[in-house]
Structures are given as structure tokens and as C-alpha cells.
C-alpha positions as CSV (number, residue, x, y, z in Angstrom):
1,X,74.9,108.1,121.8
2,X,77.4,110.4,123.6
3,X,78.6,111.5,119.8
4,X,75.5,111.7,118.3
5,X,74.9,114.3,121.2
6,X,78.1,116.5,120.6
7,X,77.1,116.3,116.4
8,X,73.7,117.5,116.6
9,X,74.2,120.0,119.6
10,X,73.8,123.4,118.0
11,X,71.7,121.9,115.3
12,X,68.5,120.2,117.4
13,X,66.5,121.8,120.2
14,X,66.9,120.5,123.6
15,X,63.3,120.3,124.1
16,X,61.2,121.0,127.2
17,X,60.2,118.2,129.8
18,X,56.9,119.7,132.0
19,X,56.6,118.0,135.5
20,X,53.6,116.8,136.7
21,X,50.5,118.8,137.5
22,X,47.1,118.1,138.3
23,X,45.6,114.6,138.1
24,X,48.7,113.5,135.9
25,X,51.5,111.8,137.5
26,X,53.7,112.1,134.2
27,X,56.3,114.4,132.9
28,X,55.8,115.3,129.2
29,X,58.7,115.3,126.7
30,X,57.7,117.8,124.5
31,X,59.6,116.6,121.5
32,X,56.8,118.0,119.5
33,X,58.8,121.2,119.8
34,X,61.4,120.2,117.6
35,X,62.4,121.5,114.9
36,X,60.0,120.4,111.5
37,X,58.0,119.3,115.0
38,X,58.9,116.2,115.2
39,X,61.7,114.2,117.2
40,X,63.4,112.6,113.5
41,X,65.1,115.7,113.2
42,X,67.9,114.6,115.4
43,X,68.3,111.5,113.6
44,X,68.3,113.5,110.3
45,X,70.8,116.1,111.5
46,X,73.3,112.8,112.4
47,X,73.1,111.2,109.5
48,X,73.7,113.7,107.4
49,X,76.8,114.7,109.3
50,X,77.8,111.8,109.8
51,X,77.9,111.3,106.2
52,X,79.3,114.6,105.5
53,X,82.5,114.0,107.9
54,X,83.1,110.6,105.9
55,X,82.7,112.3,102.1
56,X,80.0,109.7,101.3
57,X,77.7,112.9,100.3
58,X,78.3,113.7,96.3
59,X,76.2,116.1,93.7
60,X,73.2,113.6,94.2
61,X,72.3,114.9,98.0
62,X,70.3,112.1,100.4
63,X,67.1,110.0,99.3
64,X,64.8,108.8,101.9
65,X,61.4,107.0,102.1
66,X,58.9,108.5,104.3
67,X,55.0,108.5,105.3
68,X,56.2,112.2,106.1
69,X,58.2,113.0,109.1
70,X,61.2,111.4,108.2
71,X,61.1,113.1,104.8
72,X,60.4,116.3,106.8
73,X,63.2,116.1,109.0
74,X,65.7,114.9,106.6
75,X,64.9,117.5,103.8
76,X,64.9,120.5,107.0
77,X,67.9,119.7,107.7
78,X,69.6,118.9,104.2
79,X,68.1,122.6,103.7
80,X,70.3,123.4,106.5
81,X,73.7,122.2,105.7
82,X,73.2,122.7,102.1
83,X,72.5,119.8,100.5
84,X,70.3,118.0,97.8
85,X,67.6,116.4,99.3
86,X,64.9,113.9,97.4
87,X,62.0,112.1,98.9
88,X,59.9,109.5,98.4
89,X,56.4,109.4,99.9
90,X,53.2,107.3,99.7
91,X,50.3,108.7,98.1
92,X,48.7,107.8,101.7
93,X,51.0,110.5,102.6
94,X,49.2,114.0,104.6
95,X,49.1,116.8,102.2
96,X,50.1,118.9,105.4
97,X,53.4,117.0,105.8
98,X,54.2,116.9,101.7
99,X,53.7,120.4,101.6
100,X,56.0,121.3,104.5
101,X,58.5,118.7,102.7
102,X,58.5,120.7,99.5
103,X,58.8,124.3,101.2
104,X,62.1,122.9,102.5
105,X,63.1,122.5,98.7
106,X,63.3,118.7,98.4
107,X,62.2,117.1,95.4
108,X,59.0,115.1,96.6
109,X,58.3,112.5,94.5
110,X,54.7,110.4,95.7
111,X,55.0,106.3,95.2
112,X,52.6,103.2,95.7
113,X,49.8,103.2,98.8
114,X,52.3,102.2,101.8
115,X,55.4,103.2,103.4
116,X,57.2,100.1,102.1
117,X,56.5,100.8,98.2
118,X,58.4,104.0,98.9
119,X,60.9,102.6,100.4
120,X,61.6,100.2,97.5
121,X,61.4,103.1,95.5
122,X,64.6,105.1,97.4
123,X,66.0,102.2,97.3
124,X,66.1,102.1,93.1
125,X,66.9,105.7,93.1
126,X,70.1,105.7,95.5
127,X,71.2,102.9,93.3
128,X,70.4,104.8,90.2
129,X,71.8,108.3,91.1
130,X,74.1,107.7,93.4
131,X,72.3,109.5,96.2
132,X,73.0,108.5,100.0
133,X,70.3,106.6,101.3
134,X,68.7,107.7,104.2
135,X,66.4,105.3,106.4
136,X,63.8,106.4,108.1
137,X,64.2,104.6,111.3
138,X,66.4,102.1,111.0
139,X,70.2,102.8,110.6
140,X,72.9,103.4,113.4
141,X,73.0,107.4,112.7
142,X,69.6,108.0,112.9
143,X,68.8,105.4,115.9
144,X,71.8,107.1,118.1
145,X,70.3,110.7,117.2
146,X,66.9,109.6,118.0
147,X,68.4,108.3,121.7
148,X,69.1,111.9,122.2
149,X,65.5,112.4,123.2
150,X,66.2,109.2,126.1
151,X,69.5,111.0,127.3
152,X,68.4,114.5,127.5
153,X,65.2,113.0,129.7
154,X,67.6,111.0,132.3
155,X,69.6,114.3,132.3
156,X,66.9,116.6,133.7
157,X,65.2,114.2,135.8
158,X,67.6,111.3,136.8
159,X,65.0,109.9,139.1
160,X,62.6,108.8,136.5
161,X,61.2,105.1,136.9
162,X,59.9,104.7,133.5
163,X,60.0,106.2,129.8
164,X,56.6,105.2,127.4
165,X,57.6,105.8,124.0
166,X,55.5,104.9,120.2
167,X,56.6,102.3,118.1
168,X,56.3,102.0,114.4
169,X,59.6,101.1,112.5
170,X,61.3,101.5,116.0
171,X,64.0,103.9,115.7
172,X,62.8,106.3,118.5
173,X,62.2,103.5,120.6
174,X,65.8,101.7,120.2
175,X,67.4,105.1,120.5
176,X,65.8,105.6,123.9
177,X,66.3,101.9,124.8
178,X,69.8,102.8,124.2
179,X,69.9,105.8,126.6
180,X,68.0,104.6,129.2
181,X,69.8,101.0,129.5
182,X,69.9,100.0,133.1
183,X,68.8,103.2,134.0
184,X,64.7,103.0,133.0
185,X,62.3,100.4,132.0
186,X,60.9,101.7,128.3
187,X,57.1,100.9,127.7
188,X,56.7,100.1,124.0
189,X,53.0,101.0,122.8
190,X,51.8,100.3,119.5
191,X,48.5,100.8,118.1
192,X,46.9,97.2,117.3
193,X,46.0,98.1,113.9
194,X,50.0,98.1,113.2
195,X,52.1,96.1,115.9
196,X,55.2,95.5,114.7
197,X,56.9,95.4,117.4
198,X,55.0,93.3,119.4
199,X,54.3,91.0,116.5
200,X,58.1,90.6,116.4
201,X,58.3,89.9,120.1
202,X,55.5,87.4,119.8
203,X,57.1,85.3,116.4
204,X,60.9,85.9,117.8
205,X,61.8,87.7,114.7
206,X,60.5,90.5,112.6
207,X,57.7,89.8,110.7
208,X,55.6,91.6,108.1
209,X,52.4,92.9,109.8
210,X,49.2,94.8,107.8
211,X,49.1,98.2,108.5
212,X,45.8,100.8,109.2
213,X,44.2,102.6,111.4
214,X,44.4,106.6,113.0
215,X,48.3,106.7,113.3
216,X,49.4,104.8,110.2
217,X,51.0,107.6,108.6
218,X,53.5,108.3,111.3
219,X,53.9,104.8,112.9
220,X,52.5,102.5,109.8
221,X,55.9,100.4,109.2
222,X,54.8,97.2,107.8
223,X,58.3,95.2,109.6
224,X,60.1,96.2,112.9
225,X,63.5,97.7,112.0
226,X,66.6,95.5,113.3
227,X,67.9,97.9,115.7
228,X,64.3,97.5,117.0
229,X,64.3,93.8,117.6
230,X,67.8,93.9,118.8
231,X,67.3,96.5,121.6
232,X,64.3,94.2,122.5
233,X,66.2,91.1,122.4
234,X,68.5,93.2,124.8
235,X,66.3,94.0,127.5
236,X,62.4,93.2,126.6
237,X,60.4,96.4,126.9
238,X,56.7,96.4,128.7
239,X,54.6,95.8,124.8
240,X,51.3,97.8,125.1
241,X,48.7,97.8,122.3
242,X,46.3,100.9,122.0
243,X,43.0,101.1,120.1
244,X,42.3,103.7,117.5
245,X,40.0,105.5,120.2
246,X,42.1,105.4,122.2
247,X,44.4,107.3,120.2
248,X,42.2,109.4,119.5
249,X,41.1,110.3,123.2
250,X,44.5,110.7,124.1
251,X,45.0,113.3,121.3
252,X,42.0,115.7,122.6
253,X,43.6,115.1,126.0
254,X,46.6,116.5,125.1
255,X,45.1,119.5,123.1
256,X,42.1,120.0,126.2
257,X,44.7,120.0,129.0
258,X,48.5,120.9,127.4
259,X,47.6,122.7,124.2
260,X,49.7,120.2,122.7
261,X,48.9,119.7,119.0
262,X,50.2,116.1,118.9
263,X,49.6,114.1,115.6
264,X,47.9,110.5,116.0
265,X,51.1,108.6,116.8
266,X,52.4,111.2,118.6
267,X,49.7,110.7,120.7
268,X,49.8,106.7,120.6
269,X,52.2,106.6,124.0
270,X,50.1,109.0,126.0
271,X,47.1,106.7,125.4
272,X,48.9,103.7,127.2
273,X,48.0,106.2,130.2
274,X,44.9,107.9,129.6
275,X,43.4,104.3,128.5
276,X,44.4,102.2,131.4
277,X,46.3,100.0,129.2
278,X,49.4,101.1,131.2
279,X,49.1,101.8,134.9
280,X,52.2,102.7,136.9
281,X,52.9,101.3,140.1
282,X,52.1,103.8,143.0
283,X,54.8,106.1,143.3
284,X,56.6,105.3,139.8
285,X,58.1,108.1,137.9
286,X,57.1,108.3,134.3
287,X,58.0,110.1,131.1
288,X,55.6,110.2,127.9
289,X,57.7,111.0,124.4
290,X,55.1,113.4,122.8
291,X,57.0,113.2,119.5
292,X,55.2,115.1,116.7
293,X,52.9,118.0,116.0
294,X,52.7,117.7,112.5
295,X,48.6,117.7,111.9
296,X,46.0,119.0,110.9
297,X,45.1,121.7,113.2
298,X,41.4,121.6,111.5
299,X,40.8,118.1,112.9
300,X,41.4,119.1,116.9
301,X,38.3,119.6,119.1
302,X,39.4,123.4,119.4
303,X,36.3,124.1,121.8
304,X,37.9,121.8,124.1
């Protein structure tokens, strides 16, 4: 984690975390203020650097699947250290996020209804072209860039209890896991209309789970990654399941009270809160990863 800090420090910002005010007894993480506004980027910086230090990088740049933030982050910051950059999307995909994508100048290429035909679909090309594969969530790089967010929270407020963090593939979550080892319990929440994570904790393995609802573009893996399971397996996490209204709720929360234009599953681990599905312990000290602001602007309550 410690490395992954030193490569990506001039390259990520060291976002923002607001204390507590008001009726909310949470700090925010405002990873929303990243860079491409969205928390991947760290991950994306690391790999790539990674990858750059070792010579695996040739002519053929990086490929990565994405439902859009990972394809965001990993074609900002190919953009930034100079270096081809092709992405494979679902035609589920948000317009808002392919557009972004392209503006960075990676070649965006749209693929089956789900995250997982993309996937299959990098998979072919890196074989084919030679390209360095990229994964969205689940690969050592990106996981230990992603547990920046965990260490950079424990640095400016040691005393925190507890960290709540989305899950879809898992990578942010085992990144933080990581980081906050013996140090803070993680809350793992998950919207029910894609649990893979807590489907995995459930079966004792990964498992393939359906994917829907509000926040399936951002957190609709259809299998938890294995860095995921293992950082379970490690220390079990507190597994929360929110509803899409709740989502939702928690989304015009966030907008109403922070001006925080958080996407669906960025929004997914503040609605453990604002739901009642997770209520701390009097006196705990908790953190909310707010991890992405790529939305649609148009679909906030703006009179809010």
C-alpha cells in the first residue's frame, strides 16, 4: 500500500475528508473529487506505472473492461503518461461516462449488455494485440492504489471506529480492507439487486450473481473479485444490503445537504446510514467513501 502511495503521489489528489456537522455523526471522504471524479483513478495511475517501471507496456497501450469509471480512469490517466489507451464498455454503459472516456482519446469500443461481456471482450483483444490488460477491480496494482483512499482516511483522523465503503467487483473495498487492517472495522454495503459480495460470503466462494437495479453501472459486477473474497476471508467485514430507494434517498441527501453530486453507487454506502440499515454504536466514529460524481447532473432534485 505504502508503494502504491509513493507511485501515485503527484499523480492523484489527496482528497478532502469533512468532519461532522449537523445531525450527521459521519465524516465524508469526498473521493468524488478525484480526478475523472471517481476514486479508480488511483488504481489506474498504479497500474500503469507499475507496468511502465517493468517495460510490460509496448505500441498497443492498456485495454480494460468497464461499465465506465474504470475505463474513465484508466484512459485519464494513459492520457497522462502518454500512452494508448482502448476500452471496452457495455452498451448499458451512461452516454455521460462514454463521452468523457473518448474526450480523454481512448478508443471506446461498446460490447454485449453487461459488464462481464466486455470483459470477455478485453480479454480477446489483449490476447490479439498485445495490449496490457487492465482490470477494473481486481488485480494487485489497482487494489493497493484503491487502499490509498483507506490510508489517507486513518491519516487525517486516526481515531476513526469505522470506514463504510460500496461493493461491486470489490477492489475499493479490499484496498481499504487492506489499509485499515486492525486499525477499523470496514462495513461492506451492497445494493440487493447485485450482492456479490455478500452472495460470496453466504456460498464461501464467489459465485455468479444477476445484476440490476439504480447502481448497476458503477457497482454491477456479476462475480466478487478474488482480492475481494480474500480480504473477507481475512477479517469478515459488517455485509449490508441497500434497496434501490434507498440509493436513491441517499443520493438527494447528499446533493440537499453537501452539494455532492454522487452517482448511484457512489451513493450506495451513504445509504447504509441514511436507511437505518447500518446504525453505529453510540459514540462510534465513522467514515462514508463517497466515491464518484460521474452523473447525470439532469437527474438530481436541483430544487432541493
Amino acid at each position: 500500500m505504502l508503494a502504491a502511495a509513493r507511485r501515485v503521489e503527484g499523480r492523484v489528489r489527496r482528497t478532502p475528508l469533512l468532519r461532522p456537522s449537523g445531525r450527521d455523526a459521519v465524516w465524508l471522504k469526498c473521493e468524488f473529487l478525484q480526478h475523472c471524479g471517481v476514486f479508480k483513478t488511483r488504481g489506474a495511475f498504479n497500474r500503469q506505472l507499475a507496468a511502465l517501471e517493468t517495460g510490460e507496456i509496448g505500441d498497443a497501450g492498456i485495454v480494460v473492461a468497464s461499465g465506465g469509471n474504470a475505463g474513465l480512469a484508466q484512459a485519464f490517466a494513459a492520457q497522462e503518461l502518454g500512452i494508448r489507451a482502448t476500452v471496452f464498455v457495455p452498451q448499458t454503459a451512461p452516454e455521460v461516462k462514454v463521452a468523457r472516456i473518448r474526450r480523454y482519446g481512448a478508443d471506446v469500443l461498446r460490447t454485449g449488455t453487461e459488464y462481464a461481456e466486455a470483459y470477455q471482450a478485453a480479454i480477446d483483444f489483449a490476447e490479439e494485440s498485445g495490449a496490457v490488460f487492465a482490470h477494473a477491480y481486481d488485480q494487485l496494482e489497482v487494489v493497493a492504489g484503491a487502499g490509498t483512499v483507506g490510508e489517507e482516511i486513518l491519516e487525517d483522523e486516526p481515531a476513526i471506529d469505522t470506514i463504510v465503503v460500496a461493493v461491486g467487483g470489490g477492489g475499493l473495498y479490499a484496498g481499504i480492507a487492506a489499509a485499515a487492517l486492525g486499525r477499523a472495522r470496514i462495513v461492506a454495503v451492497e445494493p440487493e439487486r447485485c450482492a456479490t459480495l455478500n452472495q460470496a460470503m453466504h456460498a464461501g466462494e464467489p459465485v455468479d450473481v444477476a445484476v440490476s437495479g439504480v447502481a448497476a453501472d458503477a457497482l454491477g459486477a456479476r462475480r466478487v473479485g478474488a482480492y475481494a473474497f480474500a480480504a473477507q476471508a481475512l477479517e469478515p467485514p459488517v455485509s449490508v444490503l441497500v434497496r434501490d430507494e434507498d440509493i436513491v434517498e441517499a443520493r438527494t441527501r447528499l446533493w440537499s445537504e453537501y452539494r455532492a453530486a454522487s452517482e448511484y453507487g457512489a451513493a450506495t454506502a451513504y445509504a447504509a446510514l441514511t436507511s437505518g440499515r447500518y446504525v453505529p454504536a453510540p459514540g462510534e466514529r465513522v467514515a462514508v467513501v463517497v466515491c464518484g460524481a460521474n452523473t447525470d447532473p439532469a437527474t438530481l432534485n436541483v430544487d432541493t
